[in-house]
C-alpha positions as CSV (number, residue, x, y, z in Angstrom):
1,X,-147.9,5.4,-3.9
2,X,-150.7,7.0,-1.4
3,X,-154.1,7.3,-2.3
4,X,-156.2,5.5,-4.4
5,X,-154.4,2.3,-6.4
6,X,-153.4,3.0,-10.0
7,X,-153.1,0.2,-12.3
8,X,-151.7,1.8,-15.0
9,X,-149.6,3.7,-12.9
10,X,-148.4,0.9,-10.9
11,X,-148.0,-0.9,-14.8
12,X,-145.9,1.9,-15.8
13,X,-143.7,1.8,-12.8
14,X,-143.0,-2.1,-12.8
15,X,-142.4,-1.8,-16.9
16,X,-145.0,-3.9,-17.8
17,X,-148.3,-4.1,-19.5
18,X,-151.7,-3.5,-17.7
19,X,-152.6,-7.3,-18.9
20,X,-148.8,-8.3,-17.2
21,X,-149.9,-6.5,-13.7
22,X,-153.6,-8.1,-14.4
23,X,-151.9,-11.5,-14.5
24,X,-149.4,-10.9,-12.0
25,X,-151.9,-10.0,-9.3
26,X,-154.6,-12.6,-10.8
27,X,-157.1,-11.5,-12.0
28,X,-158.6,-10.0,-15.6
29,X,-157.2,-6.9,-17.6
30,X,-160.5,-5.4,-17.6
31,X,-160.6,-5.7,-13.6
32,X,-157.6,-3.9,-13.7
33,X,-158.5,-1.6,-16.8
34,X,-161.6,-0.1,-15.2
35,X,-162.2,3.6,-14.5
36,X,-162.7,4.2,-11.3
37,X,-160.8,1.1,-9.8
38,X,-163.3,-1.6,-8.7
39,X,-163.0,-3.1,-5.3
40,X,-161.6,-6.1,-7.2
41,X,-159.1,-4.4,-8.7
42,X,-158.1,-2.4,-5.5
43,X,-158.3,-5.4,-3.1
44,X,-155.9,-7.6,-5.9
45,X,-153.4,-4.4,-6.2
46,X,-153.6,-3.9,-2.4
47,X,-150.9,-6.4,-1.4
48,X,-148.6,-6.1,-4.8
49,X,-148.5,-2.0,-2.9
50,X,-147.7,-2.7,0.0
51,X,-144.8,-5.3,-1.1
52,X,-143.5,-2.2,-3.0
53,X,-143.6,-0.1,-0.1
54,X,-142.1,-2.3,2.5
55,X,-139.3,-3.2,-0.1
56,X,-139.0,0.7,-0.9
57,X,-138.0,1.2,2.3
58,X,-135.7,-1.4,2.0
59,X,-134.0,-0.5,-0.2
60,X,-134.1,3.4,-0.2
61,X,-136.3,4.2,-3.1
62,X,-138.9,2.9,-5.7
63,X,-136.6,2.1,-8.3
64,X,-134.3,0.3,-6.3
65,X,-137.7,-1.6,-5.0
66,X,-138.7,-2.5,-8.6
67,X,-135.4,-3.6,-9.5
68,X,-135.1,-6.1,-6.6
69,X,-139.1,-7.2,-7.4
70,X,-137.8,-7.9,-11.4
71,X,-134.5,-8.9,-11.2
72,X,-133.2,-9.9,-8.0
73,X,-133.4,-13.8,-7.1
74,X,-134.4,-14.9,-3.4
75,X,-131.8,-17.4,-3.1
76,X,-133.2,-19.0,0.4
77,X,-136.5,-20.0,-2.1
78,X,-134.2,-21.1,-5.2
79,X,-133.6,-18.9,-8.2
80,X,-137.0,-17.1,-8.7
81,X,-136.8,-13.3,-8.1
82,X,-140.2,-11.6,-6.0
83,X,-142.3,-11.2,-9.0
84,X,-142.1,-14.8,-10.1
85,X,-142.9,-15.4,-6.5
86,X,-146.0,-13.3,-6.8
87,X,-146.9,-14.5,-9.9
88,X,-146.9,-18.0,-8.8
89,X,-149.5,-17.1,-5.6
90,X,-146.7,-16.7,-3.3
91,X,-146.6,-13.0,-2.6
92,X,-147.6,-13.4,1.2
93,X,-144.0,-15.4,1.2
94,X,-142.5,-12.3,-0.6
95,X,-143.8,-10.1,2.2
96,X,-142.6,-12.4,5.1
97,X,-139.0,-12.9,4.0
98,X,-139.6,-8.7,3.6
99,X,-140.7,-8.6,7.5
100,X,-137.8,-11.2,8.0
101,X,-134.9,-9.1,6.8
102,X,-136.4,-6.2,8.3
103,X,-136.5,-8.0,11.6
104,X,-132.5,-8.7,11.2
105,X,-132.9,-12.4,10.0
106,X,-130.6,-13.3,6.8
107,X,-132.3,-14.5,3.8
């Protein structure tokens, strides 16, 4: 995920629409839809990347990333997985319990 972000790209990859990645980041489709990427877009995609990064190398690869981000539950916040986290404002959390497990703590 190098280089420039890539909405529709980073859309395709999570399995969701480019108005689902607009809303999970917060802000408009057409922030998201523009060509080139505005420094809206880029600074709202910005932390959703790096999330995905740090969890890849969790986890081992991409797709084992995404499927934690979608599906998995982070039981030590209730029953909401990392993209209903993000979605509710909360992706700084999502990126400290990250730093957390990376740093040996259980979550």
């Amino acid at each position: 995920m190098g280089g420039a972000p890539n909405a529709r790209a980073l859309a395709a990859q999570l399995d969701i629409s480019l108005a689902q990645l607009a809303e999970l980041v917060g802000v408009n489709r057409s922030t998201l839809a523009a060509e080139p990427l505005g420094k809206k877009g880029r600074e709202a995609l910005l932390p959703l990347l790096r999330l995905l990064v740090d969890a890849s190398e969790m986890a081992g690869s991409l797709d084992r990333a995404v499927a934690w981000f979608k599906d998995t539950p982070i039981t030590s916040m209730g029953t909401k997985t990392a993209m209903e986290h993000v979605r509710d404002g909360n992706i700084a959390w999502v990126q400290g319990h990250l730093t957390n497990i990376a740093n040996g703590s259980y979550a």
